[in-house]
PADO-558112 format. One record per atom (N, C-alpha, C, O): x, y, z. Coordinates in steps of 0.001 Angstrom, whole numbers, plus 524288, in hexadecimal, padded with zeros to 5 digits. Layout:
! residues N
XYZ...
***
This chain:
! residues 308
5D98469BFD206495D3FE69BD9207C45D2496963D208E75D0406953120D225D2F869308205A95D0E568DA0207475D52668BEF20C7C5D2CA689DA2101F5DA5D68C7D20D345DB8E68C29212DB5D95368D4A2181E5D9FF68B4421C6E5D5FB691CD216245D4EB6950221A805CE79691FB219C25CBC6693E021D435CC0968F142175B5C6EA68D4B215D75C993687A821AD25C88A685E421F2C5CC5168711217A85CE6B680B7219945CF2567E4921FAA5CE67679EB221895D15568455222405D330685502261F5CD32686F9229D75CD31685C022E7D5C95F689202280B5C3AF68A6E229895C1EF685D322AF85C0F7684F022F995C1216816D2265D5BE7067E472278F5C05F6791522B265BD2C6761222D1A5C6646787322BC35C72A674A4230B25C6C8678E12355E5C561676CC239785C7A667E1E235BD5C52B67E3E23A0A5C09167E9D23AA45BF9467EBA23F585BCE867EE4238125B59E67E3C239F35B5BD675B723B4B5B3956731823EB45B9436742B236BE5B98666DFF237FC5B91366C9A23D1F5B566669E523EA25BE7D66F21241B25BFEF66DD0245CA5BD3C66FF6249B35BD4D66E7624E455BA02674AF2475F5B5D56771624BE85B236674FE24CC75B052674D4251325AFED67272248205AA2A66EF3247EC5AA8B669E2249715A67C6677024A425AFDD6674A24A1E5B00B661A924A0B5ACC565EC024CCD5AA6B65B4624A735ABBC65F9D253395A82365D31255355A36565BFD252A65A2286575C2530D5A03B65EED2500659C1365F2624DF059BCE65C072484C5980E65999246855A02465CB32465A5A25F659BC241315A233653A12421859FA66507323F8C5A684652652479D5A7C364D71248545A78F64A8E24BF75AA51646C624D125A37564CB224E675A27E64A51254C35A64264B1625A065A92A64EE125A945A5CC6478125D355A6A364997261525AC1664782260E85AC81643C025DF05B1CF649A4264005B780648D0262C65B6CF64678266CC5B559641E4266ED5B80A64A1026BF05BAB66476F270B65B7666424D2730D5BA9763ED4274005B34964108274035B0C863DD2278015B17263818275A85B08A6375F270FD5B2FA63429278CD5B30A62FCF275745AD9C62BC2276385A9F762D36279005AD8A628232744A5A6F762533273D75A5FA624B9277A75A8B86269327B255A1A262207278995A0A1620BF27C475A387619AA27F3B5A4E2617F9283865A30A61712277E95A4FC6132D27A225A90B613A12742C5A857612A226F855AC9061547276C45B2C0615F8271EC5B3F46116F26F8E5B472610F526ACC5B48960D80273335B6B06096726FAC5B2B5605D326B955B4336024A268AF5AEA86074726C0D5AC49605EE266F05ACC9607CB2614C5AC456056225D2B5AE1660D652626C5B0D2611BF25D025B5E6612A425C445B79A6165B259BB5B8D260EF525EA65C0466113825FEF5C26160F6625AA55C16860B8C257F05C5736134E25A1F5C88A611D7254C25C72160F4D2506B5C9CC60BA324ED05C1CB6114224D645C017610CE249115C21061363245C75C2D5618202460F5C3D860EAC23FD95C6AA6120B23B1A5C2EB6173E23A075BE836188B23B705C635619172376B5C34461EB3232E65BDD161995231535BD9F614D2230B15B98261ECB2313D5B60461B3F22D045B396619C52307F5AF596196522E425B2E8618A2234305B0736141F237EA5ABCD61698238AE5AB2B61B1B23A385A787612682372C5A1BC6144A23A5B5A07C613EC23E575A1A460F962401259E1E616E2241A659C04615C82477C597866172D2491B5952861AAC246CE59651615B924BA158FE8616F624E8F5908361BE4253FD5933561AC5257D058F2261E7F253D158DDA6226725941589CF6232425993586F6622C0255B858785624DA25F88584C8628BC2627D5853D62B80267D2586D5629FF26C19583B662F1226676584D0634BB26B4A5830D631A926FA55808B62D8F26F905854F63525274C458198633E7278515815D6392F27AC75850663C3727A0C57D2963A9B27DC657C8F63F78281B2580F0641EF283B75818B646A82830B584A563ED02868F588E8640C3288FE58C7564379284FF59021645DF286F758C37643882819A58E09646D427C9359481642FF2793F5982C64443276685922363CF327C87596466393B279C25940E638342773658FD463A652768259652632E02736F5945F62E872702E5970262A2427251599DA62980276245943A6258C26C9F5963D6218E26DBC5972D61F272673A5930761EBA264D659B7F61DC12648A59E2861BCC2608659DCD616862607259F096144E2648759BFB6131825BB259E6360CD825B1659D5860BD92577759A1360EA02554B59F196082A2553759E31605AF250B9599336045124FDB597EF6038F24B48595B1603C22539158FF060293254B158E91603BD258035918A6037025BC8588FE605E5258D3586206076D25C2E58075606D725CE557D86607612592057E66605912625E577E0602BC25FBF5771C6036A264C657A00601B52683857073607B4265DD56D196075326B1B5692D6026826A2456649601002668F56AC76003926FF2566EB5FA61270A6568735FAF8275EE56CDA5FBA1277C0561515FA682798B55F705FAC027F115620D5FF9028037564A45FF272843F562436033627E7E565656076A2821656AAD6081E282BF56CB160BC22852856D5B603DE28020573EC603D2280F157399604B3279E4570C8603AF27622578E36077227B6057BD860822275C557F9E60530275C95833260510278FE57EAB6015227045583F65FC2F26F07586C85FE0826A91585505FF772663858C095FD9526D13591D9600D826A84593CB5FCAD268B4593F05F91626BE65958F5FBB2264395987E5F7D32611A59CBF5FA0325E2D59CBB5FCA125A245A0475F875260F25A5BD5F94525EE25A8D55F54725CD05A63E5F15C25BCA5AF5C5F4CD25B755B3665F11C25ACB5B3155EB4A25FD55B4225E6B025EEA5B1325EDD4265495B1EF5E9E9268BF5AD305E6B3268725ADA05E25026A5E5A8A25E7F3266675A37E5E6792669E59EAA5EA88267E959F345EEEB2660359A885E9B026A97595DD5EBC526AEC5966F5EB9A272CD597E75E841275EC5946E5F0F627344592365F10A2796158D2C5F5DA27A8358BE65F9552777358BA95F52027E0F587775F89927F055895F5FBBF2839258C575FA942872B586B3600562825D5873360550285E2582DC606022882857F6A607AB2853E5819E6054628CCD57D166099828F7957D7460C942914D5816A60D88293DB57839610A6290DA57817614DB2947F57861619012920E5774861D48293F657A8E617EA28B8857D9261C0E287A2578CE61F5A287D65749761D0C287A1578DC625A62884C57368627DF2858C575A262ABD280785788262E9828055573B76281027CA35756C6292A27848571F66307D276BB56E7D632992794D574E7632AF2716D57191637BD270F3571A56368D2689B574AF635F5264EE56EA6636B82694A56E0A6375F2622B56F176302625E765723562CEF2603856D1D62F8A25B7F56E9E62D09258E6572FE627E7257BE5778A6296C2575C57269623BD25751577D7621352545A578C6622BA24ED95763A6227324AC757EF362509250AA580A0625AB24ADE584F86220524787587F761F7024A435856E621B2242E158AFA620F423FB558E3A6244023E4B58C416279123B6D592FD624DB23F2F598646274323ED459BB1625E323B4359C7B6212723B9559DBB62796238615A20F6253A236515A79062885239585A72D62D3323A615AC2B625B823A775AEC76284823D105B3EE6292F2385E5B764625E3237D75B3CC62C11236885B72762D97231B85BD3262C25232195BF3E628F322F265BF6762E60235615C42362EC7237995C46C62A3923E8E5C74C62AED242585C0586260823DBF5C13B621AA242695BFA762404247945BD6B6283D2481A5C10B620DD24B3F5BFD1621E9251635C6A66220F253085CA79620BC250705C61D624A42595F5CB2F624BA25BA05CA23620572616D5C60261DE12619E5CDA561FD42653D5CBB861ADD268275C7D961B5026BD95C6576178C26E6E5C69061E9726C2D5C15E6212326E7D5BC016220F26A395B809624A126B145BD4561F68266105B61862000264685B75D6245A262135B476623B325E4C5B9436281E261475B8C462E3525F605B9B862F5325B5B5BD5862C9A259C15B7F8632E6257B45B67D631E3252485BDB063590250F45BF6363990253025BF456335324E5D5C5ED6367F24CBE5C50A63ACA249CA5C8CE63DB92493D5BFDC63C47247245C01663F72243C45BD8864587247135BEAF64A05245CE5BAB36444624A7E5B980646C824EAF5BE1B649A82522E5BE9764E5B253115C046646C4253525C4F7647F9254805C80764A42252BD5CADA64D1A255655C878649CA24DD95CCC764D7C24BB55CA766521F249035CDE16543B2465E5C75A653C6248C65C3AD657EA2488D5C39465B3424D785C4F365FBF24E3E5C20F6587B24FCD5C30565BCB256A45C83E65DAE2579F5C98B661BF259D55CB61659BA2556D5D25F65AFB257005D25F65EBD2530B5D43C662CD254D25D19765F04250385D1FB663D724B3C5CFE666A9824EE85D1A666F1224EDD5CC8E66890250F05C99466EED254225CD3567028256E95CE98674C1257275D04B66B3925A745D2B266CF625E605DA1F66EC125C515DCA66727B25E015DB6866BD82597E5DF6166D9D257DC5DFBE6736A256075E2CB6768B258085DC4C674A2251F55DAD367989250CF5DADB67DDA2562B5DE6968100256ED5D6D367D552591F5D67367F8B25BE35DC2067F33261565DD53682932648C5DD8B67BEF260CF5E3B167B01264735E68C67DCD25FEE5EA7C67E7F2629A5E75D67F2C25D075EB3768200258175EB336875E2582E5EEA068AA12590B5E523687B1256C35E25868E5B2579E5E4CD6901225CD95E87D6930325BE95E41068F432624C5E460692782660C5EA876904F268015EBAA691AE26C785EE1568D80265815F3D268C7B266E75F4ED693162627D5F804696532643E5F344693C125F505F58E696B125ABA5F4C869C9F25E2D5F78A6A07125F225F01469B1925F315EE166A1AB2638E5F1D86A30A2656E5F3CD6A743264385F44A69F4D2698A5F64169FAC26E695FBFB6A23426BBD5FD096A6E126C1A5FF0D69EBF269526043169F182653A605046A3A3264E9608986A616266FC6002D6A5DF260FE6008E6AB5C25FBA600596AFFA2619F6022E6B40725FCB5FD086AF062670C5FD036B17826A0C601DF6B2F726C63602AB6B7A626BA26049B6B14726E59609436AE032726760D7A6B0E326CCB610166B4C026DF860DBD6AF76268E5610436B08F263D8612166B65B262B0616716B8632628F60E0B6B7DD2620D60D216BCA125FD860DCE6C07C26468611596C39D2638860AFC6C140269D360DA56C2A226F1A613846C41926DEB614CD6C86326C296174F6BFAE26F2E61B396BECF2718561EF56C12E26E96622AB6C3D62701B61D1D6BF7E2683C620A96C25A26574620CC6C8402634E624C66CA3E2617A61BF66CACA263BF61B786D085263E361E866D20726896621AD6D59D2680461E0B6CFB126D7961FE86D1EE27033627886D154272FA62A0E6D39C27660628856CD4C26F6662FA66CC2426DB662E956D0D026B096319F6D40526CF162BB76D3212676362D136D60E261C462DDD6DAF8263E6631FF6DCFF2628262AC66DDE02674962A666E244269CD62BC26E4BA26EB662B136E90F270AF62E986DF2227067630706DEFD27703635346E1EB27805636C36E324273A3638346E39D27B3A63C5F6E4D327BB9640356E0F027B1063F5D6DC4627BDC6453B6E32327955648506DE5C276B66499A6DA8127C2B64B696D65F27A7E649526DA68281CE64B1A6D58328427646016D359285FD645F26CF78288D6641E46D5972848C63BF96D23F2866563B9B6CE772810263A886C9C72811E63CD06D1C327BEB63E746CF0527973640606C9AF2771763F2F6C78A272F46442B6C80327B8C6490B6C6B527A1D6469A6C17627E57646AA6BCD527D09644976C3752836E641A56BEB1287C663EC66BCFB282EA63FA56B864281C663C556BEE7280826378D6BC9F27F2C638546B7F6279076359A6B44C2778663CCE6BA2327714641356B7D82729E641C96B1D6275FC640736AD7F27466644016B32627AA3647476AE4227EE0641EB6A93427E35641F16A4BD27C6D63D536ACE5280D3638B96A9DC282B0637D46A71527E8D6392B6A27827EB1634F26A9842790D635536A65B2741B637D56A1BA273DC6356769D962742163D2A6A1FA2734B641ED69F522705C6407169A9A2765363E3F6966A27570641AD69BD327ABA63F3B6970C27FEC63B116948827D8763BCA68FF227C4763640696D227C796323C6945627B06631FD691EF2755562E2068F6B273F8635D0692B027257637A868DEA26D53639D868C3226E60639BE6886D26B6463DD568B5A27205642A2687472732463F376831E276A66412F67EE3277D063A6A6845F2782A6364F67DC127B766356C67BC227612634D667E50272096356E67649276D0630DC673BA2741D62B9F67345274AA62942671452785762946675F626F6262684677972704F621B36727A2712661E2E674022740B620F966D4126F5961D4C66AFF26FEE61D4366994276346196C669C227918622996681927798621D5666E727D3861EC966C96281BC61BC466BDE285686203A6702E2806361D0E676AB2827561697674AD280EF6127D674022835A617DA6745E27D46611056728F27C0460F0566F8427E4860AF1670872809E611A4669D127E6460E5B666262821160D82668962883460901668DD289DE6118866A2F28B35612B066BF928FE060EC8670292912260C746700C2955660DF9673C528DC160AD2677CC28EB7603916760228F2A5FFBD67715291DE604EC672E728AE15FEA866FC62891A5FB9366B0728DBD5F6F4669E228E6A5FFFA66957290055FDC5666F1295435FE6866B6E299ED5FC6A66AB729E3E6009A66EEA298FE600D06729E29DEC5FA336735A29D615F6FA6718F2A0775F92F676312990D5F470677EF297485F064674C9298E95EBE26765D2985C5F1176717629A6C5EAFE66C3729C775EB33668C3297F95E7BB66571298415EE3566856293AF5EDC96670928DE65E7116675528D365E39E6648C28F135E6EA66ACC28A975E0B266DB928A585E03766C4D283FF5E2136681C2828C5DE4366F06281015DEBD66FDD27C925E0BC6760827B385E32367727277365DF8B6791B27E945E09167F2527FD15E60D67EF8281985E9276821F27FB55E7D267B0B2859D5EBD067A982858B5F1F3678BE281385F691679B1280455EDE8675EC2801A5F1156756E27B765F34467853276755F74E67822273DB5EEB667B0B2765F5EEBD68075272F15F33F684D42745F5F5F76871F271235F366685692798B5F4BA689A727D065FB5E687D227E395FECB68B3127E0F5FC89682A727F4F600AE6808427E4B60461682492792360849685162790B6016567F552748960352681CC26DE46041F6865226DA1608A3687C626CDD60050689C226E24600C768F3826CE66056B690F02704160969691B226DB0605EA691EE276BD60B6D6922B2782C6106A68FE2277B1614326914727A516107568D8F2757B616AA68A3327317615D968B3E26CE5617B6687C626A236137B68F4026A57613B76900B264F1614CD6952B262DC6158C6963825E3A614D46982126685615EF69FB72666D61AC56A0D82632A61AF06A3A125F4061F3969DE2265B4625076A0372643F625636A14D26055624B96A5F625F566267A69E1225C846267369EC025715624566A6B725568626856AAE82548561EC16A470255E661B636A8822548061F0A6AECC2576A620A26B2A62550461F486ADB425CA6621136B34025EFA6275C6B36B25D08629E76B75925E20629986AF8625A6862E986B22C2586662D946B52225328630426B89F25138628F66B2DD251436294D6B54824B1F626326B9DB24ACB6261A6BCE524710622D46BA482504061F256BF7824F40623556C3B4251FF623566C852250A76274C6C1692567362BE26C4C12577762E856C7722537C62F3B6CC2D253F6630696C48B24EC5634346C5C324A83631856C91D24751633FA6CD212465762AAA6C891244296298A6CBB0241B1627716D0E2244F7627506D521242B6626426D085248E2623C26D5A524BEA62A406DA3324CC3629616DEED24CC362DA76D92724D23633C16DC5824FC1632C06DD272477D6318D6E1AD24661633006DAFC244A7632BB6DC7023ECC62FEB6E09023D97631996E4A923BB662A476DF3D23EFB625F86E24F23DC7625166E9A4240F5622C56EDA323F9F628EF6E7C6246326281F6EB6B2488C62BCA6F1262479262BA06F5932497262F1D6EE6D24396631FC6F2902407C6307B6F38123C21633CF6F5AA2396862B116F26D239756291B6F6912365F626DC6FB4E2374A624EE6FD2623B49627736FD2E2328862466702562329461FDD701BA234DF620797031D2397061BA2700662342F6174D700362385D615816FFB823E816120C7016D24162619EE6FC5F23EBF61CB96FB1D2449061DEB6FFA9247A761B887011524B94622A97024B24519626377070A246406207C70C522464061ED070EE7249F261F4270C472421A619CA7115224226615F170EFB246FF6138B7126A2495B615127098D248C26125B70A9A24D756141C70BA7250FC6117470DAC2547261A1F70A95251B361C7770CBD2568261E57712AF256466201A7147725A6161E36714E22535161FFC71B25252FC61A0271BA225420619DB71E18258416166D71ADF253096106971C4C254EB60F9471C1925AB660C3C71F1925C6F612107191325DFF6119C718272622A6107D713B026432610A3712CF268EC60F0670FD52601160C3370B5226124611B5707DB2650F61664707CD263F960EEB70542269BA6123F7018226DF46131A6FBBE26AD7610056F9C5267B8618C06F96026CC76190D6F45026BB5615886F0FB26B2F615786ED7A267E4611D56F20026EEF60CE36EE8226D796074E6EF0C2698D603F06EC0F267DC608746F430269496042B6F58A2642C607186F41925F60605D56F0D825C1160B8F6F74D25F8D60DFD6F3EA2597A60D976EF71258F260B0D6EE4D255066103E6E94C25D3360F636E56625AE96098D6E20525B21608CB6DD9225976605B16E59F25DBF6003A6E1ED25CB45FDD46E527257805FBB66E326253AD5FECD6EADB258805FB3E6ED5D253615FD276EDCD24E1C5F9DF6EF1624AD6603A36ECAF24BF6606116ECA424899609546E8F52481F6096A6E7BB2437960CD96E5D624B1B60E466E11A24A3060A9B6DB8724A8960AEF6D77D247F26081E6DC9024D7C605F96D73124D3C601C36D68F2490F600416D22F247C05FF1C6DCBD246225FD8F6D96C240CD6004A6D64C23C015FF156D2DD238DC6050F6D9BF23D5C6091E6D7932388B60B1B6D243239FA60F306D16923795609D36CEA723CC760D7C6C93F23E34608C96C61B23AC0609746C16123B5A605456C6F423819602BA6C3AB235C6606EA6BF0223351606166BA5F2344660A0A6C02C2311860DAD6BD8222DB760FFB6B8BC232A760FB76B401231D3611646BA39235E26155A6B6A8239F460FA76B20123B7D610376AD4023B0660BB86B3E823CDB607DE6B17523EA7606066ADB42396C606226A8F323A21604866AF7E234C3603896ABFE2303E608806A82C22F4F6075B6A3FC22D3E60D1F6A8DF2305B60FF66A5792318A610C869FF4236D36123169B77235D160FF06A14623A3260F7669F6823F1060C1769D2C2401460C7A6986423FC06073969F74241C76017D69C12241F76018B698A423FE66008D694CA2429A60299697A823A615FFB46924323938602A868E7323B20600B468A7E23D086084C68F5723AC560C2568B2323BE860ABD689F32428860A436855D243E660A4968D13245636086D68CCE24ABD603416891924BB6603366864224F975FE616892A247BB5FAAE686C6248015FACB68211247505F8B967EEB24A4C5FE3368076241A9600E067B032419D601E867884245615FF00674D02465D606B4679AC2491C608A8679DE24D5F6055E678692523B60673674FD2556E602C467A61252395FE6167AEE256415FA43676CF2544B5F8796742D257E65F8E3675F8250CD5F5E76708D2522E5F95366D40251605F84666A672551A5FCFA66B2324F415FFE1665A5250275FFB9665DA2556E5FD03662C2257EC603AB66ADC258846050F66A1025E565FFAF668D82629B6004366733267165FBE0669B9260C95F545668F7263CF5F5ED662EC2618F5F48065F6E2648A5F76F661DC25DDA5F60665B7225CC45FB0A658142602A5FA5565392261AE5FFEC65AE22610B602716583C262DD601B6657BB268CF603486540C26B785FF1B65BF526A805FDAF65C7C2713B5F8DB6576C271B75F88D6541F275335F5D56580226DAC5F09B6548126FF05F3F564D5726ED45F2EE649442712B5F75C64E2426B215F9AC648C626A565FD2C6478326FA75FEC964301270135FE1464A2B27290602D864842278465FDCD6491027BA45FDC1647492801B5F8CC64C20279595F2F464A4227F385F3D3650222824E5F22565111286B65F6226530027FBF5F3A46592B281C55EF9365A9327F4A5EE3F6597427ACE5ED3B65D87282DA5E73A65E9727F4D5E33965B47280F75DEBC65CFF280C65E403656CD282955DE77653F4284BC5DEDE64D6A280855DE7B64C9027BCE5DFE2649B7285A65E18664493282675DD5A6422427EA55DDF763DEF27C655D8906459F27E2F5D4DF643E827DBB5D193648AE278FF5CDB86482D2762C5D44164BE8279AC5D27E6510C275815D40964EC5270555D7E964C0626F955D0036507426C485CFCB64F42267FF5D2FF652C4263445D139656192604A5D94165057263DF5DD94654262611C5DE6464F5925EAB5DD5264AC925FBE5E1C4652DA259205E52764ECA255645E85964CEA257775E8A564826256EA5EC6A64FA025AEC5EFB564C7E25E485EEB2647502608E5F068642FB25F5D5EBC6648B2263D05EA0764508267D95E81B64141264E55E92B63D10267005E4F16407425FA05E14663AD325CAF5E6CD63A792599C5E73D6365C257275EA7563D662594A5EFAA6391C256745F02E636A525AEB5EDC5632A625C135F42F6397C25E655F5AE634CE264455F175630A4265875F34562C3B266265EC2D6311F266085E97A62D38266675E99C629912633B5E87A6251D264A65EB5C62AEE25D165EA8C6264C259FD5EF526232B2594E5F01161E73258C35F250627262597D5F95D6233525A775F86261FBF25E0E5F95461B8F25BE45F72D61EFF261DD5F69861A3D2663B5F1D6615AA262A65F009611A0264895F1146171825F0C5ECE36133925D335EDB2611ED256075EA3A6108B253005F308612DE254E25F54561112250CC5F76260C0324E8D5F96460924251D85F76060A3F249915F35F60C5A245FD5EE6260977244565ECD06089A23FDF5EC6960845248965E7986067E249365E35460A50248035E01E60A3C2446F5E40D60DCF24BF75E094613E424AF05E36A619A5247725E3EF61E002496A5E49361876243395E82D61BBF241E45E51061F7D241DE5E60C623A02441D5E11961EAA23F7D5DE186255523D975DCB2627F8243555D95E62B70243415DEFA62697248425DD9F6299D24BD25E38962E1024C8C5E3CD6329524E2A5E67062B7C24B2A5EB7063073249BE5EB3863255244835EBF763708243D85E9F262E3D23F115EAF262F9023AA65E785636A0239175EA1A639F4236C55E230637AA23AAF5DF2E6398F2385E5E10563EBB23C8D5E29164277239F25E12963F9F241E05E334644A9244F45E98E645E1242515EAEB64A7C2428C5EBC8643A6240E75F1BE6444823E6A5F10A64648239B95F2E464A902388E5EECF643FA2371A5EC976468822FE15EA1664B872303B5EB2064F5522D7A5E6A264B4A233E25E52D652FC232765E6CF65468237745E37F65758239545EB036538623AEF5EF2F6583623ECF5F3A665980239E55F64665D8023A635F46465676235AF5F86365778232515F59965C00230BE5F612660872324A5F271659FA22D3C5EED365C7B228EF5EECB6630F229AB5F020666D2226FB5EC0A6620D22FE65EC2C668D3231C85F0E366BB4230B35F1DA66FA322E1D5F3B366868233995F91266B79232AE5FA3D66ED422CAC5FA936737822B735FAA0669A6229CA5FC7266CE2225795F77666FDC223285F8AE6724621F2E5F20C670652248D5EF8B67362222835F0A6679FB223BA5F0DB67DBC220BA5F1546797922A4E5F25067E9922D565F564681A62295B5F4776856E226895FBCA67CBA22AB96001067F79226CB5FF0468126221F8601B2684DA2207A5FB7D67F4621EBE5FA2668078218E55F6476877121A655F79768BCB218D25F1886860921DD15EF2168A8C21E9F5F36D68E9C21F5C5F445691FE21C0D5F5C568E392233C5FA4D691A8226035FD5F6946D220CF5FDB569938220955FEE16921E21DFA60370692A0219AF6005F69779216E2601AB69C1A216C65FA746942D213EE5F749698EC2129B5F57769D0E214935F27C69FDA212095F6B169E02218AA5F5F26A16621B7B5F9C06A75321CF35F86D6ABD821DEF5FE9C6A4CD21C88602456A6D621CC4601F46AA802177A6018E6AF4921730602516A605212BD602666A88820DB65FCB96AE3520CFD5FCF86B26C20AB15F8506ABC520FFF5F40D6B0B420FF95F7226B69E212615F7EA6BA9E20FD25F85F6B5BA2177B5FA366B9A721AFF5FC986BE7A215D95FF4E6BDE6211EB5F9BE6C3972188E5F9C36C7CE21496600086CA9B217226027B6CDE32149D601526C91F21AF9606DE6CB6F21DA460B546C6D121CB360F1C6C64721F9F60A6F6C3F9218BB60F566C07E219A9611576C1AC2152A615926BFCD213D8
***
């Protein structure tokens, strides 16, 4: 129960983040006044209409220009039309080299990973569960193609399929999703293959087919409730899977060089080591973290499952 509490509340975390932590993607107005501030760092902002801001170490309206004081010194902006207030910030987790708050960021990368995980897992299972009901129930040489096709599609590597597919895709974020999820099936359709040809020789099985019931009513209306077990196995390890591989696509710049993934703010911060560590240190610490939380959720999960 508290897994499943635990697991509730980072996802409402990663749904709300914008609202939590401001704005991710857009960078200041004038960046290099806010670039690469430690954890901790105070700063001055205000909105403007166009639905940017502007970040610095200081900030002050005089005649109509707004004066930005940063590391290089003080300059004035005109023309700015500011919307609301000057505020103070503390930036918890620092700036990245664009002014942008890191903690923002990885909150946003949290929605999107999630959500790149969720609909790679769709796709998997979809694609999964398909292929291998229908090895299970096929005639033995449709079978046997479809055995071939499998075993082809584990003998690629699979990250390079991923990248390849993921720039075919426009490298989207959908694409990316859609990438994972098709290079992640096999597994799944060998093991829902093995228990469905099992299952389909029980008694229940056999009484729907002396009833009349077709290959395809048996394995959607009677086999495929019973694979609970193969799936409480699989899924989670698949979900794991699926966000590292979303972190490893946005880290090689699939997905958008500029989208706000854990990937992508490690690779950004490796080029700026170890000067800016906490711009890799803090996306690396909770892409771990998840991981082994999933796996921990996952594990308990398995142990819940009333068919295992």
């Amino acid at each position: 129960m508290r897994r499943a509490l635990w697991l509730a509340a980072w996802l409402a975390i990663a749904s709300v983040s914008p609202w939590l932590t401001g704005t991710a993607e857009a960078p200041s107005l004038a960046p290099s006044a806010a670039e690469l501030l430690p954890p901790g760092a105070r700063v001055a902002e205000v909105g403007l209409r166009d639905g940017g801001f502007v970040r610095a170490r200081s900030l002050a309206l005089e005649a109509g220009a707004l004066v930005v004081t940063g590391a290089a010194g003080s300059r004035a902006i005109s023309g700015v039309d500011t919307e609301g207030p000057l505020r103070t910030r503390v930036m918890w987790l620092g700036t990245d080299q664009q002014g942008r708050d890191v903690l923002a960021r990885l909150a946003a990368g949290a929605r999107r990973s999630l959500l790149v995980a969720a609909l790679a897992l769709v796709v998997a299972a979809i694609l999964g569960l398909t292929i291998g009901l229908a090895a299970a129930f096929a005639p033995e040489g449709v079978a046997d193609s479809i055995a071939l096709i499998v075993d082809a599609a584990l003998s690629l590597p699979r990250l390079l399929v991923i990248l390849i597919l993921g720039v075919a895709l426009r490298a989207s974020w959908s694409g990316a999703a859609l990438a994972i999820g098709c290079a992640s099936w096999m597994e799944l359709a060998r093991l829902v293959e093995a228990d469905a040809r099992s299952l389909s020789r029980r008694p229940f099985a056999l009484a729907a087919r002396a009833a009349g019931a077709g290959p395809a009513r048996v394995a959607t209306a009677h086999i495929l409730p019973n694979l609970a077990p193969v799936l409480a196995s699989v899924i989670p390890a698949a979900a794991t899977d699926a966000i590292l591989l979303e972190s490893t696509l946005s880290f090689f710049g699939v997905g958008g060089a500029d989208a706000a993934s854990w990937g992508r703010m490690i690779a950004d911060g490796l080029r700026l080591m170890p000067g800016a560590w906490w711009m890799s240190v803090a996306p690396g610490v909770l892409l771990a973290t998840t991981a082994v939380a999933v796996s921990v959720l996952a594990r308990g999960g398995r142990r819940a499952t009333p068919f295992a």
